[in-house]
C-alpha positions as CSV (number, residue, x, y, z in Angstrom):
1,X,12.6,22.9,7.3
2,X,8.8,22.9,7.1
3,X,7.2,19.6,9.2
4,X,3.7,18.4,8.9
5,X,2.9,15.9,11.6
6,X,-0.1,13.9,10.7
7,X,-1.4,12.0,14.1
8,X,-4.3,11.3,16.0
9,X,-3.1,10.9,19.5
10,X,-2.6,14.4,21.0
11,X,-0.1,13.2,23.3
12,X,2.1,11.4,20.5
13,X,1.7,14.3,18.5
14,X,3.0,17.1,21.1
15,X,5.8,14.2,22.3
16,X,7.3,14.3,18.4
17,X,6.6,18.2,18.3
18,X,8.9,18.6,21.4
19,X,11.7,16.1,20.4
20,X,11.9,17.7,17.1
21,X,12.3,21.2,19.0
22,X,15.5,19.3,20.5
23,X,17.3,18.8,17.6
24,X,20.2,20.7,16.3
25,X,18.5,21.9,13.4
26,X,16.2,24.7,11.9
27,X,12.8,22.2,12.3
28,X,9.1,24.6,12.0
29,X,6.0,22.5,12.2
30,X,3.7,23.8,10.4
31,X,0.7,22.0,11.4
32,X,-0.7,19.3,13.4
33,X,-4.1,17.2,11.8
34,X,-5.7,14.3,13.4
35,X,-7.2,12.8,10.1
36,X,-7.1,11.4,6.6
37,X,-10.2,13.8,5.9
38,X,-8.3,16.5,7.1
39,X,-4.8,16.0,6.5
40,X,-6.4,15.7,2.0
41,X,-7.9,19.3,3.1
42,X,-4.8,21.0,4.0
43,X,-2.2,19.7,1.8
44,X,-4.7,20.7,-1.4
45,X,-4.9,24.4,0.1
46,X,-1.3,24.8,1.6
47,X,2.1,24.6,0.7
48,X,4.0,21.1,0.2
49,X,5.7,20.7,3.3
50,X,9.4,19.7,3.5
51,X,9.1,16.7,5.6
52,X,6.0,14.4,6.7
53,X,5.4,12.5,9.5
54,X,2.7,10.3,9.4
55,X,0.8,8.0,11.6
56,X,-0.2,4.7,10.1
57,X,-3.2,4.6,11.8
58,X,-5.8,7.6,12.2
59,X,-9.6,7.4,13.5
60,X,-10.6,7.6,9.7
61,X,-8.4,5.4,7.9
62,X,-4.9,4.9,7.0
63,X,-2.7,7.6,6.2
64,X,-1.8,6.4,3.0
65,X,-5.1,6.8,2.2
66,X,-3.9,10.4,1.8
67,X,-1.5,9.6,-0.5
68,X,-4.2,8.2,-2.8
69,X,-5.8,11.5,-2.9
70,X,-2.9,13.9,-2.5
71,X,0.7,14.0,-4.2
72,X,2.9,14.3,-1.6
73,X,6.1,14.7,-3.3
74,X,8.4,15.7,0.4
75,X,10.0,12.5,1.6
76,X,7.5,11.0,4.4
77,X,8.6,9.0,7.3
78,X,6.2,6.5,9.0
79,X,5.2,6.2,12.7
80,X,3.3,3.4,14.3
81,X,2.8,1.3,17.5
82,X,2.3,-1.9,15.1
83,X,5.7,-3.9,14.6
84,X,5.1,-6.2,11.6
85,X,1.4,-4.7,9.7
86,X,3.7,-1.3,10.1
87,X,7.0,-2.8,8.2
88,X,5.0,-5.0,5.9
89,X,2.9,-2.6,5.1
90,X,4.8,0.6,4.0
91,X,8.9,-0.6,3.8
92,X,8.6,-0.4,0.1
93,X,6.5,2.7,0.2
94,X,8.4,5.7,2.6
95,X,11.9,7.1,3.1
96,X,11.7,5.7,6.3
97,X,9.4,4.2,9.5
98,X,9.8,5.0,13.4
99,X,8.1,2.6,16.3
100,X,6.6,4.3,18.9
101,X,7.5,5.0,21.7
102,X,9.7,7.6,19.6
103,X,13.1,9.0,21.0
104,X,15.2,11.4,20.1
105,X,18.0,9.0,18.8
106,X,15.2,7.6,16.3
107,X,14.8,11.2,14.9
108,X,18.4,11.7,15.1
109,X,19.4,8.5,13.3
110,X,16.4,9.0,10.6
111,X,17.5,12.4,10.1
112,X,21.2,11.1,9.1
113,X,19.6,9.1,6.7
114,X,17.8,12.1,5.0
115,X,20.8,14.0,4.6
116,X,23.1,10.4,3.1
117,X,20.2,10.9,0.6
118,X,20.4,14.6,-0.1
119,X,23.8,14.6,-0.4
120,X,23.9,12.1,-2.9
121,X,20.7,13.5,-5.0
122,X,21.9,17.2,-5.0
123,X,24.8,16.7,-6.2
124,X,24.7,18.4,-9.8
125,X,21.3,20.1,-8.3
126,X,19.9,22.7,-7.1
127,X,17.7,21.0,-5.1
128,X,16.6,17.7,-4.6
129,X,13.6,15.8,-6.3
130,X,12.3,14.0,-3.7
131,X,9.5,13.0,-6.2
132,X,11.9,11.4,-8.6
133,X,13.7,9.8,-5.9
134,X,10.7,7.8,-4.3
135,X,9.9,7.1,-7.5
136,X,13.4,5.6,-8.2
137,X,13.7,3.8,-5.2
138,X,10.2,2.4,-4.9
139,X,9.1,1.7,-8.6
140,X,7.0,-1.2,-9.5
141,X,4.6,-1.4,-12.1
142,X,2.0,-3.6,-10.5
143,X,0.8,-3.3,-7.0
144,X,2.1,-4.9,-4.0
145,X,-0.7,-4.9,-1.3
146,X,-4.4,-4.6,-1.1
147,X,-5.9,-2.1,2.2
148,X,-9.3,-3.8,2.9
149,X,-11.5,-3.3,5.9
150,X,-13.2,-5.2,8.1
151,X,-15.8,-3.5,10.5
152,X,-14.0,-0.5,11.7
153,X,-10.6,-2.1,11.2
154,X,-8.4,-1.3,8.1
155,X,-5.8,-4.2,7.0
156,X,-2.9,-4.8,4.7
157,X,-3.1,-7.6,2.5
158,X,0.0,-8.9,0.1
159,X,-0.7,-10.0,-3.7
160,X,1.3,-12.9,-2.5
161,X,-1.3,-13.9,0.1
162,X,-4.5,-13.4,-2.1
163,X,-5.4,-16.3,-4.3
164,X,-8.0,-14.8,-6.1
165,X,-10.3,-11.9,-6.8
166,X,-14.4,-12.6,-8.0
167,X,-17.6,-10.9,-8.5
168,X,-20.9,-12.1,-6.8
169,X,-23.9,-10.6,-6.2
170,X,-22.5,-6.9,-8.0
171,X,-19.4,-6.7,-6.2
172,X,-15.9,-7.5,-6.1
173,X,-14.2,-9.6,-3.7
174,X,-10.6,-10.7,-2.6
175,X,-9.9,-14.1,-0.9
176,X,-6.8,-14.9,0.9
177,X,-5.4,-18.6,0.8
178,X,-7.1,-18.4,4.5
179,X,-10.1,-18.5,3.4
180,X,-10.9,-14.8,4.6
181,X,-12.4,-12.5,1.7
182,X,-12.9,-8.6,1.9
183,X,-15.4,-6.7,-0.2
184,X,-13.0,-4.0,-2.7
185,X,-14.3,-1.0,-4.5
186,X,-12.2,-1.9,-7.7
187,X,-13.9,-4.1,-11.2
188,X,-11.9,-6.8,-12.1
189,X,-11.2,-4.8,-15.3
190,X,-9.6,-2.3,-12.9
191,X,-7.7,-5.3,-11.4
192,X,-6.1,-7.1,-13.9
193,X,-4.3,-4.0,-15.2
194,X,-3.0,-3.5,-11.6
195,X,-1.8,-7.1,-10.8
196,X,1.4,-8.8,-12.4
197,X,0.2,-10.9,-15.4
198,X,2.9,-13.8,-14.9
199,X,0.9,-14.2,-11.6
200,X,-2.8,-13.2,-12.2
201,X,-5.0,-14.7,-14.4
202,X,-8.8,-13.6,-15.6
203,X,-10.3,-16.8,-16.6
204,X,-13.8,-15.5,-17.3
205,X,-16.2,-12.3,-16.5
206,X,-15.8,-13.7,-12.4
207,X,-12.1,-15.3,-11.3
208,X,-9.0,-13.7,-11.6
209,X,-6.5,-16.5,-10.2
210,X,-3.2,-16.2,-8.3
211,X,-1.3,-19.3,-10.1
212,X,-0.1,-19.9,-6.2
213,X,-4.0,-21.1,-6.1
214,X,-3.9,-23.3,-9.2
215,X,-4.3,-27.1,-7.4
216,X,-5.2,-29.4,-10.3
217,X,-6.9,-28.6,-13.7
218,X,-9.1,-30.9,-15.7
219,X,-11.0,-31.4,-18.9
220,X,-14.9,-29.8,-18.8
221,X,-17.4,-29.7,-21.4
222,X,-17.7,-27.5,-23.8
223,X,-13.7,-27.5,-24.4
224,X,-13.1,-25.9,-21.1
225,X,-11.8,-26.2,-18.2
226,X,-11.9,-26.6,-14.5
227,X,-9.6,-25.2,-12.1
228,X,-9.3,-26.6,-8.6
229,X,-8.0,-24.1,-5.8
230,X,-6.6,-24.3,-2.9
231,X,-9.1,-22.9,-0.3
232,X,-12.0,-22.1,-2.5
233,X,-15.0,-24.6,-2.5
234,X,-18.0,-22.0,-3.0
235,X,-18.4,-23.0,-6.8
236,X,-17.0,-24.6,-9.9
237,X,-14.6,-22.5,-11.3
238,X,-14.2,-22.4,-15.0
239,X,-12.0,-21.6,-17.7
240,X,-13.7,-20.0,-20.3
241,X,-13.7,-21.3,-23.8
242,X,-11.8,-18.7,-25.5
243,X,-9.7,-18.3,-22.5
244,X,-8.0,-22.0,-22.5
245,X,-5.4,-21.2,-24.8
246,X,-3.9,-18.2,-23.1
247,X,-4.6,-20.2,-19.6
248,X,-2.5,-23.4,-20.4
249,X,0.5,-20.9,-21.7
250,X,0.2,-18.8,-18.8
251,X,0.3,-22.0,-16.4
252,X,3.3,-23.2,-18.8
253,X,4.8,-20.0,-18.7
């Protein structure tokens, strides 16, 4: 079995190397990389890997990040020193996740796991799609979570926790029922075909609305409307005219 190990601290790095080494089992690393940058470069040029371990966080970015760029179709495991972001963040998204410090009876048990799932998905195979099987377990039509930055940090947001997207000044922003709002490279075009429509709601060229956010509607001029939110006091916001009739039946939905 072909490894890549995808990690920016040297020491962690070497530490899984040498507990993989330990194992009962035919394990060849094939390469160490420190970077998102990096890590694109060398699964475009090499082979797919069998297995992939990969670091949440990397001087550059996130490592899914990669996965953005790259189809990495060999089941991946995640490693972190971050408890909940870690969970929160990629549960739904990886065969499975270690905490650092990692042990030998982490790889052990995650390695039981794998094989639960190969035995099961070979079975009438010659060998197994670990592509079809992600997609399988993981499916979902409309995304889940938002990575945004702020300075040099990277952060995972929830659809749930973001109660609304809008444009000002040429770009696009998310606000969270906090208050807090992150600059995305995405159009709200882009947007509203990612985002669940029974929870997401473009009511002009500027707001797309979480219905979570929806506080009190009235009457406007001009047959429109106005929609109060939560934790959003920058402007009015308004339902566009031709927008009113799909609004009401989305909020009566």
């Amino acid at each position: 079995m072909n490894v890549l190990i995808i990690e920016d601290e040297q020491l962690s790095a070497e530490r899984l190397a040498d507990l993989l080494d330990q194992l009962d089992r035919e394990v060849q690393v094939s390469a160490i990389i420190d970077s998102v940058r990096q890590a694109v470069r060398w699964l475009k040029e090499q082979p797919a890997p069998d297995l992939a371990f990969l670091d949440i966080q990397l001087a550059d970015g996130l490592s899914f990040q990669i996965l953005d760029q790259v189809e990495l179709t060999c089941p991946i495991i995640f490693t972190t020193a971050y408890d909940e972001f870690a969970i929160e963040a990629f549960k739904t998204n990886s065969i499975a996740y270690l905490l650092k410090p990692i042990n030998k009876a982490d790889l052990e048990q995650t390695f039981a796991k794998l094989d639960q799932l190969q035995a099961v998905f070979q079975q009438g195979q010659a060998a197994m799609d670990w592509k079809k099987l992600r997609e399988n377990l993981h499916k979902s039509p409309y995304k889940k979570r938002f990575i945004v930055k702020s300075g040099a940090h990277f952060y995972s947001v929830k659809t749930e926790d973001i109660q609304c997207f809008f444009s000002e000044h040429k770009m696009v922003w998310l606000q969270q029922f906090t208050g807090k709002k992150y600059a995305l490279d995405l159009s709200l075009d882009e947007l509203e075909q990612q985002l669940d429509p029974s929870q997401f709601f473009r009511i002009n060229r500027k707001y797309l609305l979480n219905l979570e956010a929806v506080n009190k509607v009235t009457a406007y001029s001009g047959s429109r409307l106005k929609v109060d939110l939560r934790h959003h006091e920058k402007e009015q916001v308004i339902v566009s005219r031709e927008r009113v009739g799909d609004f009401k039946g989305w909020l009566d939905q």
